[in-house]
C-alpha positions, 0 to 999 in steps of 0.5 A: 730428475733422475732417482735412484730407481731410474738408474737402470733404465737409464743406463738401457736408453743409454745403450738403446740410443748408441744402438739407434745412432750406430744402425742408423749410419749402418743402413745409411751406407750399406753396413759399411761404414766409410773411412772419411765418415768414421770421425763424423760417427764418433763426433756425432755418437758423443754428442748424442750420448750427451743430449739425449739422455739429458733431454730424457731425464728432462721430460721425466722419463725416469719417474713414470711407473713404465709396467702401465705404460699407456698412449699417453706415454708414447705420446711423451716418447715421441715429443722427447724423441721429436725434439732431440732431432733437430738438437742433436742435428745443429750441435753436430754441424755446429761442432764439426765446423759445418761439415756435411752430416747426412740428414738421412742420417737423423730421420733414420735415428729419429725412427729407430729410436722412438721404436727402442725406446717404445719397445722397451717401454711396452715390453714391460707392461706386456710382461706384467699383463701376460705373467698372471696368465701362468696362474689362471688355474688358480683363478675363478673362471668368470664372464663380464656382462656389458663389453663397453668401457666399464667391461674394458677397463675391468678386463685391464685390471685383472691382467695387471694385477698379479694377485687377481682372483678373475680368470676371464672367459668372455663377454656377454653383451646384447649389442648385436655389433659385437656379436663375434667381435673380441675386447683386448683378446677376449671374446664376445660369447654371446647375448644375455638370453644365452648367459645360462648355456654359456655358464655351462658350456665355460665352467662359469664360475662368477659373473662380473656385471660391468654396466654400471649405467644400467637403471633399474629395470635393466638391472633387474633384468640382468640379475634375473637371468644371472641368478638362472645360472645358479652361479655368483654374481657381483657389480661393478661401482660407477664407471667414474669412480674407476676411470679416476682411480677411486677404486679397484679390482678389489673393491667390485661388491655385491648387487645393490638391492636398491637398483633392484627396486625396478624405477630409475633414481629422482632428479630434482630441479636443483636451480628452485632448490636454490633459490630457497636454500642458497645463503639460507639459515636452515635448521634440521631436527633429528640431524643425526639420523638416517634421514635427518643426516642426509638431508644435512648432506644434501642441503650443505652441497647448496650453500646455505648461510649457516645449517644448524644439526639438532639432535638428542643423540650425542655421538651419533651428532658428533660424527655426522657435525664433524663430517660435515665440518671435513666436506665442507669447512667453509660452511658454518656448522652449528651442533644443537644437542637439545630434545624437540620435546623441551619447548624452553630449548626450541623457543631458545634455539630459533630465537637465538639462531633465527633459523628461515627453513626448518627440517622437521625429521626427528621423530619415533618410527619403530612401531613395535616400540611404540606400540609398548610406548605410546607415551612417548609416540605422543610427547615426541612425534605429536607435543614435539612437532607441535612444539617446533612448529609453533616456533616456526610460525612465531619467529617467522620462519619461511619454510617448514617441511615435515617428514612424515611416512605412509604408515600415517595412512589408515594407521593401525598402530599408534606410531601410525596415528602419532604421525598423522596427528602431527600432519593434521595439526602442521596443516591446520596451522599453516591456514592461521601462519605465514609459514609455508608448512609442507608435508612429505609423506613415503614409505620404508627407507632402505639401508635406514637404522634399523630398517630390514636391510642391515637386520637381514645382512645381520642375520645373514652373516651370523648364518640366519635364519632370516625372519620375516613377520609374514609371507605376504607383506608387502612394503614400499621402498625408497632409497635414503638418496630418494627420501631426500631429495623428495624432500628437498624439492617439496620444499619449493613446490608447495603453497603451504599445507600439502602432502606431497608423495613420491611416486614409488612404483610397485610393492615389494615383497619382503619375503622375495627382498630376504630370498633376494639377498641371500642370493646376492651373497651367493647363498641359497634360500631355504638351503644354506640360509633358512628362512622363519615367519614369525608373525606380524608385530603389534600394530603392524598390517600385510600392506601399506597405504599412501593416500586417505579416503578424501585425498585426493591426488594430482600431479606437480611440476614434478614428473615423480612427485604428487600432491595430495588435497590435504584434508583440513581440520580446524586448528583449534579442534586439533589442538584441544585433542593434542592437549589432551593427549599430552596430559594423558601421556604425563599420567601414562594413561594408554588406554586414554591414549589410544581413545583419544587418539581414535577420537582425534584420527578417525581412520586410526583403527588398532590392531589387537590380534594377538591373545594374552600368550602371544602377547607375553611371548611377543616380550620375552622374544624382544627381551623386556625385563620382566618386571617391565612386562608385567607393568606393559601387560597391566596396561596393555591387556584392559586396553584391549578389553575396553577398546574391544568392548568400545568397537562391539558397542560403536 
């Protein structure tokens, strides 16, 4: 109960409980203390001497790290001070055999001790709050925008920590209540539409937003007229994540360029998520990728009856099984190392494991790559679809679900048409199977592999320049969160055969998403950080497109979620191109390839604007070997003369 720590402050509640009695009987009688009482102080002085530091030591009082004390500690004060009195009070008129002891006495004593004792308790958190003030000509003088709980709690931790870089001048809140009104001490200077005349008026050096409830829109917001300032700005994590200690002062991060995206996050209906999840056998291809891996995250968090990770990717599916293993090791995980293009695997794995809800994320998505590897844009996201979902129809299994991008719409790359060929054959399956086949369609992930967020932070701290294909493309975003969750709720909304597509608000400029960045790292575009355009990569257009002519679009039961009419094509018709396609990938036949393709997707219109040179250039700068180049270009340059020569004459 007493560690050795503790002794010090002991021997003080000792002295302050001598001193709380003995005043106590000095303002009791004048300061002057009778003769007929003064046996009745020393009696009582002992028997309090006695109690109380042992009550103390009960109630844990020399275990509590007193720099932090808080209302919850004087509560702890004033119970171990409450229940002493009446203690102290019947072993005194127990042991002076009943004599009369003044009861003003005990009141008086309850009084000024729970004051000493509170005092000297505070007095240390107020010598550790206002120590670090000394120092505030070493710190960055900063304004808190958001004077609520967050703001509070973040002003707190810079008084306690000595080592804090934040000198804090005051608030900005647009709460016109506390306008004129101070927080622990620190002034509320004004709204959010006066922050750049408050920057200069206070020598501003860093902004802190403290409104981690803020969504998009609002967010935008405020980063807009911070970044008017000229000075560095940051956000505070989630108020949760501080009140419950998971983080610190030291953990506040730069904005997130996700809730700069200008919408609020998808909420899902988590109860008809259940009901096709909850005690299920569910399987996940592609488990170790970025979309792959928190799909296995966010469907663990439902309870399925086993979840099987497939992936060809060894480490990357070692970390995320071992992961899952840690969250939840009562779910029983099942590590698939295996390629979707190996029927024998597939065919063995859902016979084996019987799986009843399928993920279908594992494909090839970079279309530079495989605009130099159509082959591989064939045997994978086509024959490795094809593959998985004729083994879903044959065994049985419920639902299928297939990711799929909005890079499928009008492609004109071969990843593009790869994609929207596996959405053809999926939906012309599911009019021949019991299988609920469902499609989900959406843009670029941000924050996934080798998505422009981590290339550009890359490039940024390497000191740029950033590169950026072409000032006026424009792209749509999701966050990985928002992927998923889309995914997870088609899973439950669809019939069979329908292309869902999230609603995801407006384009974004890739050109304003590098500037946007290198503000957040408190750089300045073009000045300290340059930006290059380099052009368009093979396959690749200025803007992307969610629906295909003849698609019609609806609402669901989903207020962000909307269902394209599928346009259908007949099984067999599909899967005679697909065939095709794939013993023309076992020649490497590209030209093939990309004919056979166009025949198949219609809307498939490839893009050769590039020359001879730009093309060889185009390698070089990716670093292809050149022996390799030269086996690309053989290929590649009559491709383009007979497709040129096929659209002159179609």
């Amino acid at each position: 109960m007493l560690q050795k720590k503790g002794l010090p402050l002991f021997f003080v509640d000792a002295i302050l409980i001598a001193a709380a009695y003995a005043l106590s009987f000095m303002l009791r009688f004048d300061f002057q203390l009778p003769v007929d009482m003064r046996v009745l102080f020393w009696q009582g002085l002992c028997v309090v001497l006695f109690i109380k530091p042992a009550l103390f030591c009960c109630a844990g009082f020399y275990r509590n790290l007193w720099q932090y004390a808080s209302i919850q500690d004087a509560v702890k004060i004033f119970k171990a001070v409450t229940l002493a009195a009446p203690i102290v009070m019947s072993v005194i008129v127990f042991s002076t055999l009943f004599v009369s002891f003044p009861r003003s006495i005990i009141v008086l004593d309850w009084i000024l001790l729970f004051f000493l004792v509170s005092i000297s308790r505070l007095g240390l958190r107020v010598y550790r709050e206002i120590t670090p003030a000394a120092e505030s000509c070493k710190r960055r003088r900063t304004l808190i925008i958001g004077a609520g709980e967050a703001g509070n709690l973040l002003l707190k931790e810079t008084r306690r920590q000595a080592g804090s870089s934040y000198d804090v001048m005051g608030f900005v809140d647009d709460d016109d209540r506390k306008q004129g009104m101070s927080l622990n001490g620190v002034p509320v200077l004004g709204k959010l539409e006066s922050l750049q005349m408050l920057v200069g008026t206070h020598g501003v050096e860093e902004i802190v937003i403290a409104i981690p409830s803020a969504g998009g829109k609002a967010m935008r917001t405020i980063v807009e007229n911070c970044e008017k300032t000229g000075v560095r700005f940051r956000t505070l994590p989630a108020i949760g994540d501080i009140m419950e200690g998971r983080i610190s002062i030291s953990q506040i991060k730069a904005v997130s360029i996700d809730a700069l995206l200008g919408r609020e996050p998808v909420v899902i209906n988590e109860a008809s998520i259940c009901n096709y999840l909850t005690g299920k056998i569910v399987l996940v291809t592609g488990a170790a990728g970025s979309i792959g891996s928190e799909i296995c995250r966010q469907v663990a968090g439902f309870q399925p009856g086993r979840l099987i990770l497939l992936d060809n990717a060894e480490t990357p599916l070692f970390f995320i099984e071992r992961e899952l293993t840690g969250r939840y090791p009562d779910l029983e995980i099942l590590p698939v190392l295996g390629d979707i293009k190996n029927k024998e695997k597939i065919e063995r794995v859902f016979a084996e494991l019987m799986p009843q809800v399928v993920f279908h994320a594992a494909a090839y998505k970079h279309v530079p790559m495989m605009e130099y590897n159509p082959t591989e844009a064939v045997t994978n996201n086509i024959g490795g679809t094809k593959t998985v979902a004729d083994a879903a129809h044959r065994f049985g299994v419920s639902d299928f679900v297939m990711i799929s991008t909005d890079k499928a719409v009008n492609p004109t790359n071969v990843m593009g048409a790869s994609k929207r060929a596996a959405e053809m054959y999926v939906q012309a399956l599911c009019r021949e199977s019991s299988t609920n086949f469902i499609t989900v369609r959406f843009g670029n992930v941000l924050g996934s592999n080798g998505s422009v967020i981590p290339l550009f932070m890359e490039q940024i701290k390497k000191g740029g320049p950033v590169t950026v294909t072409d000032p006026d493309v424009v792209r749509y975003f999701m966050t990985i969160p928002e992927a998923t969750r889309l995914v997870l709720q088609a899973g439950c909304l669809g019939n069979g055969g329908e292309i869902f597509i999230l609603d995801m608000g407006e384009p974004v400029r890739i050109k304003d998403l590098a500037e946007e960045l290198i503000k957040l790292s408190g750089l300045v575009p073009y000045e300290d950080i340059d930006i290059v355009f380099c052009g368009l990569r093979p396959g690749e257009k200025l803007f992307e497109e969610l629906l295909i002519e003849g698609e019609g679009i609806m609402p669901t039961m989903h207020d962000k979620i909307r269902v394209a009419a599928a346009v259908i094509a007949d099984l067999n018709v599909v899967e005679s191109h697909i065939v095709r396609l794939l013993k023309l990938a076992d020649h490497a036949d590209m030209v093939g390839i990309v004919h056979s393709l166009r025949r198949l997707v219609l809307e498939f219109t490839p893009s050769f604007r590039l020359s001879s040179q730009e093309y060889k250039q185009r390698m070089s700068h990716n670093r292809i070997p050149r022996k390799t180049q030269g086996a690309i270009m053989a290929k590649i340059l009559p491709l383009r003369a007979n497709i040129a020569d096929h659209q002159s004459v179609g």
